[in-house]
N, C-alpha and C positions, 0 to 999 in steps of 0.2 A: 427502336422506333425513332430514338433523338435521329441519327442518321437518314432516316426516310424524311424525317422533319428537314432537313438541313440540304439535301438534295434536291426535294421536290421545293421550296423555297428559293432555292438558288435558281431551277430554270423558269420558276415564276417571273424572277426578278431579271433573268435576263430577257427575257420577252418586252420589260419597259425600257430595254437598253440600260439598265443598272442604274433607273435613276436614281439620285440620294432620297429625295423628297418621296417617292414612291417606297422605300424600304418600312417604313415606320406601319403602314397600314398592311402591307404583306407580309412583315413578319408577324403583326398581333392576330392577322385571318390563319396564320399555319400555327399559330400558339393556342389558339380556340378551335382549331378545326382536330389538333390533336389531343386533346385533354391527357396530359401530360399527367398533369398532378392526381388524375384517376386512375393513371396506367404504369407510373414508374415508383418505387417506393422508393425512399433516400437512400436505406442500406443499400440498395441496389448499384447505387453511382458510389458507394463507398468500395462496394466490393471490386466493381469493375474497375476503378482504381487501383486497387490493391493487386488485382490480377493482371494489371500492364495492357487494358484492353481499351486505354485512354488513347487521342491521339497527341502529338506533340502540344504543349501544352503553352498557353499566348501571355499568362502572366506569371512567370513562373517565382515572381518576389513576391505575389501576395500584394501587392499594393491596393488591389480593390477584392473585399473577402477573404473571408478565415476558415478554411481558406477559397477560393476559386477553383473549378474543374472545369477544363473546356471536355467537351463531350462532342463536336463538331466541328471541325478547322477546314473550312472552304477557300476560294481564294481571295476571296470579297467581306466577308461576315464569317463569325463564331455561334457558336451555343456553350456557353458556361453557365452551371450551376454554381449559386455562389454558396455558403453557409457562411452565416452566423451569429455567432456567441455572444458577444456585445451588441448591446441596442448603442444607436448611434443618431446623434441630433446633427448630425453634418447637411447642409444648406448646399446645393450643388448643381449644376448643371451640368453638361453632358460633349467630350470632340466625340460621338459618334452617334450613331440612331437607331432605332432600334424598335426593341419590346420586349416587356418581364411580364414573369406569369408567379406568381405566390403559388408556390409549390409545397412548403409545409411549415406550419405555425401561424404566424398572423402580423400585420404590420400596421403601426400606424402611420400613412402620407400627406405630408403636407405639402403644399401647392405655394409658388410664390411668382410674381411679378416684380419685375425689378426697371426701376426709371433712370439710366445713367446720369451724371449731372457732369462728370468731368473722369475722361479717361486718361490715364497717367502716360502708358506707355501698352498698351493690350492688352499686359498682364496684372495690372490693379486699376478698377474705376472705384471710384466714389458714386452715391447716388440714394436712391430711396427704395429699400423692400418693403414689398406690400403683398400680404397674407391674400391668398385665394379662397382657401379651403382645406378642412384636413377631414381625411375619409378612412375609414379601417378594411382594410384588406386582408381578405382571406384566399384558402388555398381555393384556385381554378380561376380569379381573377386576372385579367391581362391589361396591362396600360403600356400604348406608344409611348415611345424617346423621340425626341424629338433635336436634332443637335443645337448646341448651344444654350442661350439663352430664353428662346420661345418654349422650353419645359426645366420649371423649376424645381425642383421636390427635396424634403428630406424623409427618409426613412427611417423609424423606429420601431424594433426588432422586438416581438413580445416576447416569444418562444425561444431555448436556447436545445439546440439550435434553430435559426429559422433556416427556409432555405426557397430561393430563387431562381427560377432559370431566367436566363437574358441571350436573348435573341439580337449581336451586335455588331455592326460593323466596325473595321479595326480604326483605332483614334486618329483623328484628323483635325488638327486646329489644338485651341487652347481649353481645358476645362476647368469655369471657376466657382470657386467657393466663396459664399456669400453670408456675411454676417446682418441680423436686425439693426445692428449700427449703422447697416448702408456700405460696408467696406467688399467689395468683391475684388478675390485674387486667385490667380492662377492654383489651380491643384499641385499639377505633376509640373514645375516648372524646369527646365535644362540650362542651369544656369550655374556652372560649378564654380567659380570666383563666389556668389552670393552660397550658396549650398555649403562651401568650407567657412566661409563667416558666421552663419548663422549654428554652424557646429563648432567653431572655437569660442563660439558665445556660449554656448550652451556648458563648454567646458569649465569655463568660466564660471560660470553660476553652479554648477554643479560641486564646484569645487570651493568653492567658497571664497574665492582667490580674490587675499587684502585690494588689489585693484580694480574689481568686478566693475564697480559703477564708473570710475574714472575711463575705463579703458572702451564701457560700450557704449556710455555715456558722451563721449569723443566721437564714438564712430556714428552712431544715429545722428549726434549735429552735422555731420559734415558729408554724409555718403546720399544717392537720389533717393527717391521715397520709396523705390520699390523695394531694397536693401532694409535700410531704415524698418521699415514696417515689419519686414519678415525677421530680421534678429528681437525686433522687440515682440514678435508672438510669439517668440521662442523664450523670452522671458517670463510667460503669463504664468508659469507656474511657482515665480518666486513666492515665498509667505510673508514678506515682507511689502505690504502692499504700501505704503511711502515711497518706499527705494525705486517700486515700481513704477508709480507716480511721477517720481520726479526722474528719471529715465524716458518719459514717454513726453514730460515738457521739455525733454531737450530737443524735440522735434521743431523745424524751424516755423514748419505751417501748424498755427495754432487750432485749426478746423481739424485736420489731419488729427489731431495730436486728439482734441474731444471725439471723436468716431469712438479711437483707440480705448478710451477711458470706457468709454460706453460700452464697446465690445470687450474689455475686461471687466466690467459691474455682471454683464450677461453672464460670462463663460464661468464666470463664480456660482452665479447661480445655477448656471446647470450642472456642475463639480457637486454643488450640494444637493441637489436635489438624486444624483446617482449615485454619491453615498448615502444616502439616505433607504435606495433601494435593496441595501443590503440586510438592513433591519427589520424588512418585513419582507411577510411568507406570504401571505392568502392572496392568492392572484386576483380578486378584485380592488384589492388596497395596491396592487403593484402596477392595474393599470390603470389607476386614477394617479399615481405619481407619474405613470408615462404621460397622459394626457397633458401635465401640469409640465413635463420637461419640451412637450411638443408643440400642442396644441397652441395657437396664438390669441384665440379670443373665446369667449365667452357660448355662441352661437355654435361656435365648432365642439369645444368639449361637450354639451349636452347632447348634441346630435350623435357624438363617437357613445356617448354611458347610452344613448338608445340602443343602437347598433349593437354593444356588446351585452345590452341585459333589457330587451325590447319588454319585459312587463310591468315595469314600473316607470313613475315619472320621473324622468331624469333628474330635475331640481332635487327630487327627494332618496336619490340615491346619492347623489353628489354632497348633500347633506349628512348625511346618516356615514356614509364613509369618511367624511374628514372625520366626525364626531368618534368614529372608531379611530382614526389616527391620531388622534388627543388624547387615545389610553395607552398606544403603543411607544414607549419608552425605550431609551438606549441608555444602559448603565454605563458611566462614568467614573473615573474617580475625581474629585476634586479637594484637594486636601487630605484632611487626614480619613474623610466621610464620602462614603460613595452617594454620585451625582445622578438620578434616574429625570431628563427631561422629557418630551413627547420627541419625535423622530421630525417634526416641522417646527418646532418653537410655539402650537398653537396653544392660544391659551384656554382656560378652564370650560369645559363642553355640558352645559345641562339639557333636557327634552327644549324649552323654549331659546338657546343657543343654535340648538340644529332647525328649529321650525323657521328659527330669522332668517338662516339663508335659505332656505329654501323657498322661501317668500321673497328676499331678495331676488334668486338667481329667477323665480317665474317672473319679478315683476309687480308684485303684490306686495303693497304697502298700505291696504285698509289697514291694518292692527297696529301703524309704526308707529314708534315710542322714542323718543328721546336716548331710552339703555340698548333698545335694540340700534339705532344708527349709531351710538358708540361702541357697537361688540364689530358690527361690519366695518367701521373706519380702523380697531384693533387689526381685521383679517386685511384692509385692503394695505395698511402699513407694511405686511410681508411679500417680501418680491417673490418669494418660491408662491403666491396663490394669485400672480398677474395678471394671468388669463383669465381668472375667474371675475376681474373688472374690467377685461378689455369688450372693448364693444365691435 
């Protein structure tokens, strides 16, 4: 049927003369018109892989999906279903256009607009992200692409695995990725001079080599910004966060150089919040940590704890759940005596603990106290629960 899909779509499309602008609403009309995720089951695309009943295949590195299966190779546009296994907070936009349909497991999307303030060279701007909206997506859902910039989104993966079809034409222009810092840069960039630097850097660091700082340290003061910025996100994952620090003040634009700090205070935070996922089991505590890795405001997470558990009041779900992640511990050792703290740092949770937020998150401050606005200035001190005071 993917093939009937991919056929009758393609002489759709050539009836508007292959407009680009035209593909995005005729792919999501033949993705709803075929209910896909009704009629195809995943083993199904596993097997017909296995069986060599694929056709030639458009990403064959894997670069986008764990992995990607094209099931349609026209001479305009694709149909790949993607899987996967990691949930992934990548900020992105799109060189091609299109439409996906949630085909199995569940996703959360968030929506972004982005305001350029200064474009470096086409492949890194500067500028301001600003949150749209984040929606929970289930299987038989279909959302247009849109190329470029006019459709933002990140995807995060509930189910392992999840899985997507996308309805796409082949890449055309640049796609970039975008940080809360404001920093957007190129995805897949073709730039093999930059590409072997930013892997002898990483040699570097990996290795631990006596000249690590001196040598990238040199290179970042003196190479353009687009260089520059790409060895040092290849940095982010030093544990030495000083070394790091002062690596990113060798940048010569001091604006440039705070983005950076900022987009590494973030990327720490989401490191910790998906170790974190690994400590807990009960799929409602796993996707209130999702919400908290995605979601960007306050409005949004309640509306997603509706959607995924429509009989109670959100506030008072959101409550009662952190309060259950105040008993769930990860054993330690520290010293000679092992170490059991909560899996967020929260601190001590009693009945009138979980009532304050949930009073906060409605809005409701008849009963406020003095102990209760010092347990919420404790919760809003930790960056892993942001959202839960962004407005």
């Amino acid at each position: 049927m993917i093939r009937e899909l991919g056929v009758g779509l393609e002489e759709r499309w050539r009836r508007s003369d292959f407009d680009i602008d035209a593909f995005p609403g005729l792919a999501a009309e033949a993705l709803a018109g075929a209910r896909v995720a009704e009629r195809v089951a995943v083993d199904e695309i596993v097997e017909a892989a296995f069986r060599k009943e694929i056709p030639p295949q458009c990403d064959p590195g894997a670069r986008f999906g764990q992995p990607p299966v094209t099931l349609f190779r026209g001479e305009r546009f694709y149909v790949d279903a993607l899987f996967w296994v990691d949930g992934t907070t990548v900020i992105h936009d799109h060189a091609f256009a299109g439409a996906f349909e949630v085909l199995d497991g569940s996703s959360i999307e968030t929506t972004y607009t982005f305001a350029p303030a200064r474009d470096v060279d086409g492949h890194l701007l500067f500028g301001e992200l600003r949150v749209d909206g984040s929606t929970l997506r289930r299987p038989g859902q279909v959302q247009t692409i849109r190329r470029g910039p006019a459709f933002i989104h990140s995807l995060f993966h509930l189910a392992r695995p999840s899985v997507s079809l996308v309805v796409r034409t082949f890449s055309d222009g640049v796609q970039l990725e975008y940080t809360p810092a404001g920093i957007a840069f190129d995805s897949f960039p073709d730039d093999e001079w930059r590409d072997r630097i930013v892997q002898l850097s990483e040699m570097l660091r990996k290795t631990a080599h006596p000249r690590f700082e001196e040598l990238v340290g040199d290179l970042v003061g003196r190479v353009d910004l687009g260089v520059a910025c790409a060895v040092l996100r290849s940095c982010a994952p030093l544990a030495d966060a000083s070394l790091l620090g002062r690596l990113i003040r060798r940048l010569p634009d001091a604006e440039v150089a705070e983005r950076l700090e900022a987009w590494v205070a973030h990327r720490r935070r989401i490191e910790f919040l998906i170790s974190r996922r690994a400590f807990v089991r009960e799929p409602h505590l796993r996707f209130l940590l999702a919400l908290l890795l995605n979601a960007q405001r306050r409005p949004d997470v309640l509306d997603l704890v509706r959607a995924f558990d429509p009989g109670e009041r959100p506030e008072a779900k959101v409550a009662e759940w952190l309060a259950q992640l105040s008993r769930t511990t990860v054993r330690l050792q520290l010293g000679d005596g092992p170490f059991a703290p909560n899996v967020l740092g929260l601190p001590a949770f009693d009945a009138d603990a979980e009532r304050t937020i949930a009073a906060f998150l409605s809005g409701d401050r008849s009963a406020w106290t003095g102990e209760r606005q010092a347990f919420i200035d404790r919760l809003r001190a930790l960056s892993v629960l942001a959202p839960l005071f962004a407005d």
